[in-house]
ZAMARGU-4260 file (C-alpha; in steps of 0.2 Angstrom, whole numbers, plus 5000, padded with zeros to 4 digits):
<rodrens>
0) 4985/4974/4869 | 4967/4980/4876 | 4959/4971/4888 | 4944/4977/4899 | 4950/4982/4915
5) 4944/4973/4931 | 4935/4989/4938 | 4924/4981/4952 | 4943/4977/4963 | 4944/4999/4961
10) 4935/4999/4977 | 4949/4989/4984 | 4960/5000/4981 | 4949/5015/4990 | 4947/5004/5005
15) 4965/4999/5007 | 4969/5020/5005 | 4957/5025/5017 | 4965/5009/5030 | 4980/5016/5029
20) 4975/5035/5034 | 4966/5029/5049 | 4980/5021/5054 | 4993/5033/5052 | 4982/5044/5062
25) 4980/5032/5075 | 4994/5034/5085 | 4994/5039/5106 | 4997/5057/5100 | 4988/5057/5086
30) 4970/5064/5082 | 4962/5046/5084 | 4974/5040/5099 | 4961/5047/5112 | 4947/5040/5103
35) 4953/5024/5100 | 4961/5021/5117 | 4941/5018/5122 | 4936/5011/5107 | 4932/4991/5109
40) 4948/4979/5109 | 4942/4973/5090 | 4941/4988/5083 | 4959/4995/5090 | 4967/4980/5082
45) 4959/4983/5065 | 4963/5001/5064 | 4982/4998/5072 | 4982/4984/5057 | 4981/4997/5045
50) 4997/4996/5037 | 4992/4979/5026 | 4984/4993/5015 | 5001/4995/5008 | 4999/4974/5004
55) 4982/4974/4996 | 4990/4988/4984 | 5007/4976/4983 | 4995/4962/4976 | 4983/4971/4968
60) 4998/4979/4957 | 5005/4962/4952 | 4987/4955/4950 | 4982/4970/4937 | 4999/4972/4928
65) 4999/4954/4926 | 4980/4953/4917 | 4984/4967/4905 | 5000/4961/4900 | 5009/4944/4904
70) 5000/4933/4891 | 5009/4945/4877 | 5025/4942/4889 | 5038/4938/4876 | 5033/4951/4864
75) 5032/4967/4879 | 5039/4982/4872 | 5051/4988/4887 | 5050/5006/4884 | 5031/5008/4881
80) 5026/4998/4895 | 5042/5007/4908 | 5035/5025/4900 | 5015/5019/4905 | 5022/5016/4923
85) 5031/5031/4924 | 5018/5040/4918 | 5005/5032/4929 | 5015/5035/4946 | 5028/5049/4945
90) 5016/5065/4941 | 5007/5063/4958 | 5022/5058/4967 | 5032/5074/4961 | 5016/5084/4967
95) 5018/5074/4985 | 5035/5078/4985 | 5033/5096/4983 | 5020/5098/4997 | 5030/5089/5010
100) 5047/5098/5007 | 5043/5114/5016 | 5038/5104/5034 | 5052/5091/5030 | 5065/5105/5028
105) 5059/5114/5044 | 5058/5101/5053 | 5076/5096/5049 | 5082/5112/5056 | 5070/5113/5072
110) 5078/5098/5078 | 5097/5089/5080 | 5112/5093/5075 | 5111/5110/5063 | 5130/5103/5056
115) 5125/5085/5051 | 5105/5094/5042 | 5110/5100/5025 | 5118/5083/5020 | 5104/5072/5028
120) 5091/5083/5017 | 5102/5082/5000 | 5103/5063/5002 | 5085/5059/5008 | 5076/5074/4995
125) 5087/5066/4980 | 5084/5048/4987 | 5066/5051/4986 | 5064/5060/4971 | 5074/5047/4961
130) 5063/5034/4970 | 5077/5027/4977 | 5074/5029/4996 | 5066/5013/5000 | 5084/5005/4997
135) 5092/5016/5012 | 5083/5011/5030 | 5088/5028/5037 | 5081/5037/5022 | 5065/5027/5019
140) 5052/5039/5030 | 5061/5053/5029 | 5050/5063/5015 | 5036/5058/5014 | 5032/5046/5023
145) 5019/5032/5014 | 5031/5035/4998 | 5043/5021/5004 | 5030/5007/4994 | 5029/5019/4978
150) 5049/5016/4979 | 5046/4998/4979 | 5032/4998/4965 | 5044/5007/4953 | 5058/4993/4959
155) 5043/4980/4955 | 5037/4989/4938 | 5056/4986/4931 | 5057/4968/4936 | 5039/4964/4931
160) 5044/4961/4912 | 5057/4947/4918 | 5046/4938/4928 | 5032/4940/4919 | 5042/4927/4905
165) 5043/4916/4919 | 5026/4917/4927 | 5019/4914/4910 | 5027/4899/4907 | 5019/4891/4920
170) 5001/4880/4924 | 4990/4881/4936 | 4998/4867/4948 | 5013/4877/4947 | 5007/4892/4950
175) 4995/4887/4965 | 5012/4882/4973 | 5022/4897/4968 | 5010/4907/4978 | 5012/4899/4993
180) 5030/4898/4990 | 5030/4916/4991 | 5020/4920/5004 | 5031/4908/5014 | 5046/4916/5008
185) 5039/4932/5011 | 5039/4928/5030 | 5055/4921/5032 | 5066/4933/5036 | 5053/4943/5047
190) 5050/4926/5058 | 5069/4925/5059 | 5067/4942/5066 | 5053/4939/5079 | 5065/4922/5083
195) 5082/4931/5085 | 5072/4947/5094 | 5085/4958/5085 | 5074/4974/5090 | 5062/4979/5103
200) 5048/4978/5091 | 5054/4964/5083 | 5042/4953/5098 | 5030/4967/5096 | 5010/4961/5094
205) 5006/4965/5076 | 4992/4978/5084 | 5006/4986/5091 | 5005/4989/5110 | 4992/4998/5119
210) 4993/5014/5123 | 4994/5016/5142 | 5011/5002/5141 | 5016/5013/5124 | 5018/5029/5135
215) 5026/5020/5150 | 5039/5013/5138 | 5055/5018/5141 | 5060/5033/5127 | 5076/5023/5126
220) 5066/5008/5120 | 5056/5017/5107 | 5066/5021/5091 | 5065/5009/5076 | 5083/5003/5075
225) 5092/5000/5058 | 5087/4981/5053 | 5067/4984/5057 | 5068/4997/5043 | 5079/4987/5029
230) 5066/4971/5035 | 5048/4982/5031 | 5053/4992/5019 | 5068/4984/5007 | 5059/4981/4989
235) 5066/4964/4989 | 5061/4958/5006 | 5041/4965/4998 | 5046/4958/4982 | 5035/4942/4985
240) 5021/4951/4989 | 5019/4957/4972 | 5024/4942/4964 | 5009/4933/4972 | 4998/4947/4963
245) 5007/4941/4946 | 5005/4924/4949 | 4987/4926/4954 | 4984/4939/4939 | 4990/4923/4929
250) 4982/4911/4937 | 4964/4923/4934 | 4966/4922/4917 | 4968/4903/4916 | 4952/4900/4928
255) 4941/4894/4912 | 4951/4878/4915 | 4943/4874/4931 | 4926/4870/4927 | 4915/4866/4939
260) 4898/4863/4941 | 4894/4874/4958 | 4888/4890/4947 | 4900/4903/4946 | 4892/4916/4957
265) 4891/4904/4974 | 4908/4900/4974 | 4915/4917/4969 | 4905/4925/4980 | 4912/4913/4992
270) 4929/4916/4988 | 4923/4935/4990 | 4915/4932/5009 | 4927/4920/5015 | 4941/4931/5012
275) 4933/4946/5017 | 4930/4938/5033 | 4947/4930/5034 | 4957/4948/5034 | 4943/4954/5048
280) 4944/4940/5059 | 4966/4940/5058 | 4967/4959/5059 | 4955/4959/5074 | 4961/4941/5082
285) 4976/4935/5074 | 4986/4953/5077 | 4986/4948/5098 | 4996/4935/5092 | 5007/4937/5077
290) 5024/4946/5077 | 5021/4963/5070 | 5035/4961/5056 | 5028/4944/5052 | 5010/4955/5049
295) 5019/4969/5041 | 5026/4961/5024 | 5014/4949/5020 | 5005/4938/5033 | 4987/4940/5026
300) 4993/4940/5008 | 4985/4920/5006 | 4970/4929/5011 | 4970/4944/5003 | 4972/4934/4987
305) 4957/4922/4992 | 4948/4939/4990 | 4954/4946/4975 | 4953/4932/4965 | 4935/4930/4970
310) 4929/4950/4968 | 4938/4950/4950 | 4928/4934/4946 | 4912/4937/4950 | 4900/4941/4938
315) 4883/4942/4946 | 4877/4954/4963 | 4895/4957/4969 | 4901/4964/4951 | 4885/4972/4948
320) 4888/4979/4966 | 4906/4984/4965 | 4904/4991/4947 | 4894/5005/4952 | 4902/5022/4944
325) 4902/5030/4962 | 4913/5018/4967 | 4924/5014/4954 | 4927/5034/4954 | 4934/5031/4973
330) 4946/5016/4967 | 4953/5030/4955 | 4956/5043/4969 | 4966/5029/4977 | 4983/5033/4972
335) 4983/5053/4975 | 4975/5048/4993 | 4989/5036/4996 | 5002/5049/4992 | 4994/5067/4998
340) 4987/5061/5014 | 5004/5063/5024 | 5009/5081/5018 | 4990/5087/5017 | 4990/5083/5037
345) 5007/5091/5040 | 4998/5107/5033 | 4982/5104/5039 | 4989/5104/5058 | 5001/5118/5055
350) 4985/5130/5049 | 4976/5123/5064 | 4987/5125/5078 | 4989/5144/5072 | 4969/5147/5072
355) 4956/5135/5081 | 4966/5122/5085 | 4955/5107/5083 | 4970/5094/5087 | 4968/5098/5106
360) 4951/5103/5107 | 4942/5090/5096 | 4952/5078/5087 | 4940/5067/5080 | 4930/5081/5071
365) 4946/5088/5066 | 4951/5070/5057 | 4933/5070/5049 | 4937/5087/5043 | 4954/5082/5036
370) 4949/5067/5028 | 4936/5078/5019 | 4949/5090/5015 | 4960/5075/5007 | 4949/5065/4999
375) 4944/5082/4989 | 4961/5087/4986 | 4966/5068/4979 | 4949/5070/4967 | 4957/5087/4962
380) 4972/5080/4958 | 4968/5066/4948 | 4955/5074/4935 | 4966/5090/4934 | 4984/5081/4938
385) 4986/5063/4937 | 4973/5063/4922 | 4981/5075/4908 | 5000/5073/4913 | 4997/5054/4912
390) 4990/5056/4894 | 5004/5071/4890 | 5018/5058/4896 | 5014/5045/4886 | 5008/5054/4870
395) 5027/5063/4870 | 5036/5048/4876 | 5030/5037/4864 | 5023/5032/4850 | 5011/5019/4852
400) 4997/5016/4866 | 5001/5005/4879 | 4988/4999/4890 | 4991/5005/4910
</rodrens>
């Protein structure tokens, strides 16, 4: 099956990566952290809100896999369509791997017990590769980092021909309140969480504390305990998130039965703005006030699906905007951004702390520079990377084509 992909939501994908790599260098001590500490009480929560990045690509996932495929649900070959995701994800992920492993081995033997190192690297370097780490709390940050949601999207890629029978099945009624059904169940156990306080950060604002009460924090107090981790990062506590995307991927394709009169291009450009404004307003507002695990796995995800459905939809200024080659060519860095950013930093401020040392004496031009350097490297990687070992992969694996 062909169908033209949705290539005005690329830029989506572009924005959420870049989210996410402000916010992970956001931090008290990292190269924004001295920046942002003065910056305006709005920005400070959308930056320290990046994290939802990792939700946009949960839905957005769900959303595209469903459009390509779940209308041929019953007659999916299996193997194709597990050898297209494989050969979508792995390439680049292996490549990420490889650049972290030299800082993640180092750092294991520059710090805690030497006795306990070569074990905890075995189980967290095969846990990673295999994309199994997600599943082990202790092991789900250890490599590299962001990877955690790539273990879940490989967990999500083998169930998505299951419930792809089921969400097919289903109309429109049904699946408006399968959404909400999972954004609800999405939050349940993070709410229980915030209720029962079973962690210091479980009762944590979802901007995260600001930095002056962050340093005067107890270090006692500051490292994630076990049940924080298994809750953010467990691929079937997120397992709604990307059901929302199928359901609303479905739901996409059956839009022709709700006819209105309104023309198209006011209310999906509505859609577009309102959800837009939505994710703004609750990252900068809402994030005083909503427990940070609540946030983490799915709090705006009614929201970010008001905006996808919207963006996909639209045919007239916004998809004549968003369709624009430059930008489309962004959404397709996405992925290797997503993956490199960690490890290129890791290098980055090893090679700069034995030469100029831009961390200390200026930070912000150092992240500009880094982001430069990053966003060049993902480009590199996909046209001479991601690009030919996708098509290799698929051309030996199998037979047929399969749409990805």
């Amino acid at each position: 099956m062909n169908k033209l992909y949705i290539s005005q939501i690329n830029i989506i994908r572009f924005a959420a990566a870049v989210w996410i790599v402000v916010f992970h260098q956001s931090g008290p001590t990292a190269l924004l952290g001295q920046v942002l500490s003065k910056a305006p009480d709005f920005i400070f929560n959308i930056v320290r809100t990046g994290y939802v990045g990792v939700n946009i690509f949960f839905l957005i996932s769900g959303f595209v896999l469903s459009y390509n495929y779940i209308e041929n649900a019953d007659s999916l070959k299996k193997r194709s369509f597990f050898v297209a995701r494989f050969a979508r994800i792995y390439p680049v992920y292996l490549l990420g791997w490889l650049v972290a492993a030299p800082f993640v081995v180092r750092n294991a033997f520059t710090s805690g017990d030497l006795s306990s190192q070569p074990g905890k690297i075995m189980i967290d370097g095969l846990s990673s590769l295999l994309l199994l780490h997600a599943w082990l709390p202790n092991s789900a940050l250890s490599w590299n980092a962001p990877s955690w949601a790539i273990s879940c999207e490989f967990f999500f890629y083998l169930s998505f021909p299951f419930f792809a029978i089921l969400v097919n099945k289903l109309k429109p009624s049904k699946l408006l309140l399968g959404i909400i059904a999972m954004w609800l169940l999405s939050l349940l156990v993070p709410s229980i969480t915030a209720l029962v306080s079973l962690d210091w950060i479980g009762r944590l604002p979802a901007r995260g504390m600001p930095f002056n009460q962050f340093v005067n924090l107890p270090a006692t107090e500051l490292p994630m305990g076990l049940w924080p981790q298994l809750i953010k990062f467990n691929p079937i506590l997120r397992l709604p998130e990307f059901l929302i995307g199928i359901m609303l991927g479905r739901l996409f394709l059956l839009r022709r039965d709700f006819a209105v009169r309104i023309p198209r291009a006011v209310v999906y450009g509505s859609l577009f703005l309102g959800g837009l404004s939505l994710i703004v307003v609750f990252c900068g507002i809402m994030s005083r006030i909503i427990y940070y695990p609540i946030f983490h796995n799915g709090f705006l995800s009614i929201f970010i699906a008001i905006m996808l459905y919207g963006v996909a939809s639209d045919n007239g200024f916004f998809k004549k905007l968003l369709e624009a080659p430059f930008l489309v060519r962004l959404g397709d860095l996405s992925y290797a951004l997503f993956v490199l950013h960690y490890p290129v930093y890791s290098w980055m401020y090893w090679l700069d702390t034995h030469s100029v040392n831009l961390t200390k004496t200026n930070p912000f031009l150092h992240f500009f520079l880094y982001l430069a350097v990053t966003i060049t490297l993902s480009t590199l990687t996909f046209y001479l990377i991601e690009e030919p070992s996708r098509k290799f992969i698929r051309r030996t694996l199998q037979s047929e084509t399969v749409n990805s």
